[in-house]
C-alpha positions in Angstrom: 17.1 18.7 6.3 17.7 15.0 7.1 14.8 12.5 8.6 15.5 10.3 11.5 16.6 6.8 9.9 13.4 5.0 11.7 11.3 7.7 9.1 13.0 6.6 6.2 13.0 3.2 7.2 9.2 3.7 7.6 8.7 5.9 4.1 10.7 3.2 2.2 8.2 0.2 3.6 5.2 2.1 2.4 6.5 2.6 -0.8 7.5 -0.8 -0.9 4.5 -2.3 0.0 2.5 -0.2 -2.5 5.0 -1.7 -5.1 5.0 -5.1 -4.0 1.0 -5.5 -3.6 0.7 -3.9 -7.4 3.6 -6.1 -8.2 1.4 -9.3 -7.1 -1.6 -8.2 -8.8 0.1 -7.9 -12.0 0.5 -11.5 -11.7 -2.9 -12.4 -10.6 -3.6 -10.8 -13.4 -1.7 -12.6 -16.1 -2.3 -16.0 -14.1 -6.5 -15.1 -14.5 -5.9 -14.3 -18.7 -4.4 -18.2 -18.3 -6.8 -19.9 -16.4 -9.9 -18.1 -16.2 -13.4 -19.0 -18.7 -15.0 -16.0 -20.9 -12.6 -14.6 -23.2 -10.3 -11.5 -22.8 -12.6 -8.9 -22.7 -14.7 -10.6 -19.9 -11.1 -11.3 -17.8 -10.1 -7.2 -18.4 -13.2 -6.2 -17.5 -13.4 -8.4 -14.2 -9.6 -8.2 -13.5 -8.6 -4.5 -15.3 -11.3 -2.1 -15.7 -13.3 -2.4 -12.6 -10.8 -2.9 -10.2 -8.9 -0.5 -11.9 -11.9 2.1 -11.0 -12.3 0.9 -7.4 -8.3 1.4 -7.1 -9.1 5.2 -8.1 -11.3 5.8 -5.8 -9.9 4.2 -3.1 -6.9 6.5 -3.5 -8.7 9.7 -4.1 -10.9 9.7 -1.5 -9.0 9.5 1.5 -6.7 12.2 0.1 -9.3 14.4 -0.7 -12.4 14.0 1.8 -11.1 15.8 4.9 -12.5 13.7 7.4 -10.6 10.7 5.6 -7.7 12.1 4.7 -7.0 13.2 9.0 -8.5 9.1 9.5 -5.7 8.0 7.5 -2.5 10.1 8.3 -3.5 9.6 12.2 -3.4 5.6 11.4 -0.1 6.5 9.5 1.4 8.7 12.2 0.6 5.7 14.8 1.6 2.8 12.4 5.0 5.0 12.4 5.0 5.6 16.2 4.5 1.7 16.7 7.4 0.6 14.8 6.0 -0.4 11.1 8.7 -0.8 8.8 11.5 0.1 11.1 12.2 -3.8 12.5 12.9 -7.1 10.6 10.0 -8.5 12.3 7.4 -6.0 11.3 8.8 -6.1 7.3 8.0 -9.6 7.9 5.3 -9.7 9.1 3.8 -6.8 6.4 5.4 -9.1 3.5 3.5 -12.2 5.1 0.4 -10.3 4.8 1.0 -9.4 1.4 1.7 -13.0 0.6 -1.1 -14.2 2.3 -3.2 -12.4 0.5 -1.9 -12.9 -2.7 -2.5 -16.7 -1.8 -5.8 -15.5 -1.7 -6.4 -14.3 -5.4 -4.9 -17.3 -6.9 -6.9 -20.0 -5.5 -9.5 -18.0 -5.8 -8.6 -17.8 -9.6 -7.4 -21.7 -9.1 -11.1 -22.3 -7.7 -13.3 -21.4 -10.8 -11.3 -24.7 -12.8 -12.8 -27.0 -10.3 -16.4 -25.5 -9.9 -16.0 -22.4 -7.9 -17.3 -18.8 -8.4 -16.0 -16.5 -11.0 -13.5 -14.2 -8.8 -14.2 -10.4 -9.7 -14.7 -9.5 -6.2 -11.4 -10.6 -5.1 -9.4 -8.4 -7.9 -11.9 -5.4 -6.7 -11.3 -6.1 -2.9 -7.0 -6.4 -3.4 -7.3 -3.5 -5.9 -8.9 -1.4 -3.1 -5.8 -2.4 -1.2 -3.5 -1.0 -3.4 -5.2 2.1 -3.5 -5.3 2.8 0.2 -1.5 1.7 0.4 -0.8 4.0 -1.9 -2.7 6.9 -0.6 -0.9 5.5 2.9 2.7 6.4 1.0 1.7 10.2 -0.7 0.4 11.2 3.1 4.1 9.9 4.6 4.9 12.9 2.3 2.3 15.1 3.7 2.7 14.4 7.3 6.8 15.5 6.4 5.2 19.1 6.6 3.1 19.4 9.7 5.6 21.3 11.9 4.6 19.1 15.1 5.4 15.9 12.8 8.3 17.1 11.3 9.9 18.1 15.2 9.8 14.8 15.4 11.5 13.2 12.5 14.3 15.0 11.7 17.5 14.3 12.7 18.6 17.1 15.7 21.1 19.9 13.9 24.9 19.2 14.4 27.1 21.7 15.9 27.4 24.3 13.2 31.2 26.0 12.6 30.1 28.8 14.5 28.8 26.9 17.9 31.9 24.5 17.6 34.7 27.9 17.4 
């Protein structure tokens, strides 16, 4: 069975996105151990272990709380049916976001040098992000099974030998 190439097109910009936000937080994360005050356990637990926890559950939950999980692969299904991921433009404009907002965690982490507050809610908030983009990229997968989805999708059947004879 071969998808349509606007579904792989879309399946390959979710999993790029989930790479390329945790991609950006790894460096938030190794630019806060440079710059930020309290030591390295303070820094993990702020940057690491919290973040880390609210990255779980933003992932779990929508794939196992029913109500979220059908919330979530109807925003997917849409965000498919309106062209994410399948044009230049949108690619841009879902790698500007990402950039934006890892502008965001930086001078927030720049901030706290010149009298600004210590930033632990900003590694939670982008960490939640993750986790929903991830969850985002397993229910491409899941929504490749529902048969009304799948109609959709995959590319039409060729002639076969025996229709072509």
């Amino acid at each position: 069975m071969a998808f349509t190439r606007a579904w792989r097109d879309f399946k390959r910009m979710q999993d790029i996105a989930v790479g390329a936000a945790a991609l950006i937080y790894a460096g938030a994360v190794v630019h806060a151990f440079q710059v930020l005050p309290g030591g390295g356990e303070l820094i993990a637990q702020r940057t690491l272990i919290w973040p880390g926890l609210i990255l779980f559950l933003s992932l779990i939950l929508p794939l196992l709380v029913p109500f979220l999980k059908r919330l979530l692969a109807r925003y997917v299904w849409l965000s498919f049916q309106a062209g994410f991921g399948q044009t230049a433009v949108s690619v841009l404009t879902g790698v500007g976001l990402l950039a934006v907002a890892a502008g965001f965690i930086y001078w927030q982490v720049w901030a706290v040098g010149h009298g600004g507050r210590y930033p632990a809610g900003v590694f939670s908030g982008y960490a939640a992000g993750i986790g929903i983009l991830a969850a985002q990229a397993v229910l491409v997968r899941a929504l490749e099974t529902v048969p009304e989805v799948r109609k959709q999708i995959e590319e039409p059947a060729g002639p076969t030998e025996a229709g072509a004879a």
